[in-house]
N, C-alpha and C positions, 0 to 999 in steps of 0.2 A: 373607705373614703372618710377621711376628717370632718367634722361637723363645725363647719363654717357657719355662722346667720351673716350672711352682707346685709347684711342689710346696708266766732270773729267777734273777737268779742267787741262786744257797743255798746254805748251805755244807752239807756231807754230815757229822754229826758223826760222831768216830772212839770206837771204844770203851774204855775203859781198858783193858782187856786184848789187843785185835787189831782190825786194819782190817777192816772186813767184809765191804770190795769194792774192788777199783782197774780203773782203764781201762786199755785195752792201747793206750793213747799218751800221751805226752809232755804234763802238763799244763803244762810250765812250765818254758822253757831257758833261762831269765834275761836274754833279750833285752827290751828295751826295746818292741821291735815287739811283743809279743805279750802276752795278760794271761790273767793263771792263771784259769782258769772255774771254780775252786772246785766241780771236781767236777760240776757242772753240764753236760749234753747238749744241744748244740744241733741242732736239728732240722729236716727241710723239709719237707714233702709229699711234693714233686717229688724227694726220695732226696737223700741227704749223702755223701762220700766215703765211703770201706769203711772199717767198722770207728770211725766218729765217733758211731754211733748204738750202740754195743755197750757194757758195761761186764761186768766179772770180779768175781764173790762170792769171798771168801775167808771160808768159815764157819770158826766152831769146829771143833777134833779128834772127827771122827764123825760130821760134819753133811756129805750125800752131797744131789746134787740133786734128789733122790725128797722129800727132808725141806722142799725150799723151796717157799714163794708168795710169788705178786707181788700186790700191788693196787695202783691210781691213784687220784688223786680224781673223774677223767673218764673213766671207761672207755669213752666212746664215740670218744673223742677219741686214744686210744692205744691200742695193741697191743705186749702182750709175748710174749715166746716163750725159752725156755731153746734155746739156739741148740748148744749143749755144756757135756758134763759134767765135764770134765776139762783147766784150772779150769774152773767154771760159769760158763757165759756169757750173759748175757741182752742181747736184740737189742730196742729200741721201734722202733714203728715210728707214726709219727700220721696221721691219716687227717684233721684238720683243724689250724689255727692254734692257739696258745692254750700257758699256763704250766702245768703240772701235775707232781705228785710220785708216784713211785715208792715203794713201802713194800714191804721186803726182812724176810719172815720165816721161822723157821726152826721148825718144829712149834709153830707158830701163835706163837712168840714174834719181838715185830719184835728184830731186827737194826740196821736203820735204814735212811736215807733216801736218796733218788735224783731232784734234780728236773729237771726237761725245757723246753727255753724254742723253740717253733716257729711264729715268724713265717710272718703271713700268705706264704701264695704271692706273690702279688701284688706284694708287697715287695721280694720278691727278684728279681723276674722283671725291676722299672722298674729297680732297681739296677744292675742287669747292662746292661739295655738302656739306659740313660743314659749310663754310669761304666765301661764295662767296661774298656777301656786304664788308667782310674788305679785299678779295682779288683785289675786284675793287676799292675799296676806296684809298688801299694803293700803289697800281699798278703809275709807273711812267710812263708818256704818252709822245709819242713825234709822232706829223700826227696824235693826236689821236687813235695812238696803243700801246702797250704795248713796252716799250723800251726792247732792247735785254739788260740783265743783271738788268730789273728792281726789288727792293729789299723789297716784302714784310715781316714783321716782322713776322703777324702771321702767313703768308706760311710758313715759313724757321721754325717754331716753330710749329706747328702741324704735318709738316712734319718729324721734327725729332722723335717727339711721337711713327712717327709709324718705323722710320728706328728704333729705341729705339727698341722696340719690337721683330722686325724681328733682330736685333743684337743677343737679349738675346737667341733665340731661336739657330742661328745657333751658337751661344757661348757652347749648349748644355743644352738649360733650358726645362723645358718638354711642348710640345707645351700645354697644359690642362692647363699652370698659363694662355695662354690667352683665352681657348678654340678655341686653332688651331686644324685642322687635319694636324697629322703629315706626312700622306699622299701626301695630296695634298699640303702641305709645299715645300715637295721634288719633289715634282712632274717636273719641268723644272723651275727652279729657272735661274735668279733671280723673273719673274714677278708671277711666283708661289706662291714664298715667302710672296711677297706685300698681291697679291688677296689674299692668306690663312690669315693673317692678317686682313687683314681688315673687311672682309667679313664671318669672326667666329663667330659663333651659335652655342648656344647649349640648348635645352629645349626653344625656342620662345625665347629668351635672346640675344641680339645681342649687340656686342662687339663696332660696330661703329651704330648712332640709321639710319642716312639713308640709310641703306645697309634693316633695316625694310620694307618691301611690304608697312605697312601704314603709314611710312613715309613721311612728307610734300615735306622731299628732295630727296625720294626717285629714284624718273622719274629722277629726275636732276643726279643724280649719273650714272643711266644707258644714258643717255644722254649724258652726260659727254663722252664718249667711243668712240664717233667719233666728231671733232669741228663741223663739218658744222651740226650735230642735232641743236646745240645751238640758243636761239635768240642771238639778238646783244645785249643786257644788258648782257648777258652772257658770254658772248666770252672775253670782259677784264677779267673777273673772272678769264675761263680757261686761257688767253695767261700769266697772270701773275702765276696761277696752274705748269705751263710748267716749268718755271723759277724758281719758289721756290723748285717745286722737281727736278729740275735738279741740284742746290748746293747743294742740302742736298743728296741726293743719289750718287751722283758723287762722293761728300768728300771734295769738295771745300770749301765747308762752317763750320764752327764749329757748332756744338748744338748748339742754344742760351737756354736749355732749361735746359744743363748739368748732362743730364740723365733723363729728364721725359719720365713716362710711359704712363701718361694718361693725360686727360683734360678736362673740362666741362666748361660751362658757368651758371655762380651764378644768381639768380634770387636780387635784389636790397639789400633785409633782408639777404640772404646768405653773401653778398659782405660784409655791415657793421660788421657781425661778423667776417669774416675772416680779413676785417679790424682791428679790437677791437684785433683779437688775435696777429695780426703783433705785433700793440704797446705794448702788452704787454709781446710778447718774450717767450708769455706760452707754454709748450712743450706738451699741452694738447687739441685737437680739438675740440671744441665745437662742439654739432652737429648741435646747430643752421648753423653751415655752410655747410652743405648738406652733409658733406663727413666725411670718421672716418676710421680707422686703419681699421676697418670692413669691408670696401668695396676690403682692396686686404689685407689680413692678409698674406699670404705668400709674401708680399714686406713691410708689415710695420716691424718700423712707418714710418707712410707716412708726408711728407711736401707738404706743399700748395707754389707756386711760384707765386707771381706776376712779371710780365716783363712790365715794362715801354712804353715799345714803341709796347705793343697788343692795338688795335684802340679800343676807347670807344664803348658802345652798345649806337645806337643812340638817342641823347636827353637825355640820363643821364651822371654822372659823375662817371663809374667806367668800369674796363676793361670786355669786349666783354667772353674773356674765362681766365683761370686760369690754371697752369700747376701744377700733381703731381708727385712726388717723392720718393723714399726712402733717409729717413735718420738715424742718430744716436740718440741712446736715449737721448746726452746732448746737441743736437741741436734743436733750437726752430720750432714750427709747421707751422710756415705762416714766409716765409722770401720774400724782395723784390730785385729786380737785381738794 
């Protein structure tokens, strides 16, 4: 069988007179790789590096942490805890997926604001298990961990494949174009949504391939579900996992992918003809390049995307995976970004 993959941020305002809280990391060292999270936490289920889930209140002169409360909009969804007094530290912690704000008060007057963006598990688990060499490849380091807002390509681009999916679905598409259960679709959305995506079967046929029992990557996907399973080769994968799907789930981020549904990785002979059909503009797939109108007739015709900045497969000279699309019948089959 072919190996297919089908596959908030806020700003925290400051006060006129003092900040009323900062994180005890680095939002922002001017590299290109990495994008200021505006204050914004991103979050997992399965646990975040130490101290990416924490932030530091800086009250007013006299305001002691006896004087603070927290509230969310979802408190079932998050847990807080004053972690220390000395600055004041408050730790979330989420016990499902989903965007939610923090509200910092000090003798019941708010302070301000704190928001939270935690991608489904699931998300992050195919990311890892799909992508993990270009998610640690492309992952920005700083102490040798994953910088908060660092910006991988093919995260933020596999991850949209599959928000793509679960978009269409709650747009009203029938869950059977991806073989969803429409069931367990609705079941407690949002992380309902993701798993039913991701993890769609039907007849031995699976929609993402390490979600497969005999899967290379399979262990690694169920692994994936909590960090501390991970080795440490591993863990850059997941901490940059975290990061990718938290822009693209939140909404911070645009698609780089502009609607793809699916994506695979071309074997070398696949690549040079999907090459050969860029240059020549043909609105016609060959099939020397693995894929064809056939493989989702209810979305063709399909387009093939190359993106510039997905990290080569190692030791050759052509991209890692390949993203598809629907298009029009006067637009060419293979376009590049």
């Amino acid at each position: 069988m072919k190996k297919f993959f089908f596959l908030l941020i806020c700003l925290f305002s400051l006060s006129a007179c003092f900040n009323p809280f900062t994180f005890p990391f680095n939002l922002f060292d001017g590299d290109d790789a990495t994008r200021d999270p505006e204050g914004t936490l991103h979050l997992a289920v399965g646990g975040v590096l130490a101290d990416h889930d924490t932030f530091e209140i800086k009250p007013p002169d006299g305001i002691t942490a006896a004087d603070i409360s927290l509230n969310t909009d979802n408190a079932d969804q998050l847990t807080l805890a004053i972690t220390a007094e000395d600055p004041i530290t408050v730790q979330a912690t989420p016990s499902q997926g989903g965007t939610n704000t923090i509200r910092i008060f000090a003798n019941s007057e708010e302070l301000d604001q704190v928001n939270t963006i935690t991608p489904p598990q699931a998300m992050i688990q195919i990311l890892v298990a799909e992508a993990r060499g270009q998610l640690a490849t492309e992952a920005h380091l700083k102490d040798d961990n994953v910088s908060v807002g660092s910006i991988s390509a093919t995260g933020e681009a596999i991850a949209s494949v599959i928000k793509n999916r679960v978009m269409r679905l709650q747009d009203g598409a029938d869950p059977a174009l991806f073989e969803v259960d429409g069931a367990a679709f609705a079941s407690h959305p949002p992380d309902s949504e993701y798993e039913a995506v991701i993890e769609a079967t039907r007849d031995g046929s699976y929609q993402f391939s390490p979600i497969h029992p005999d899967n290379t990557n399979h262990q690694l996907y169920i692994d994936a579900a909590q960090r501390a399973n991970l080795s440490d080769d591993e863990l850059l994968a997941y901490d940059q996992a975290v990061m990718s799907a938290a822009f693209i789930f939140g909404g911070g981020v645009s698609d780089p992918t502009e609607g793809a549904f699916a994506f695979f990785s071309p074997t070398k002979t696949q690549y040079d003809a999907i090459e050969a059909a860029l240059l020549s503009e043909t609105k016609e797939l060959d099939p020397a390049t693995g894929i064809s109108d056939d493989n989702f007739p209810a979305l063709a015709p399909i387009q093939i995307l190359i993106l510039s900045k997905i990290n080569e497969v190692p030791d050759e000279d052509y991209p890692a995976f390949v993203f598809i699309r629907s298009r029009t019948d006067i637009q060419p089959a293979v376009v590049s970004d």
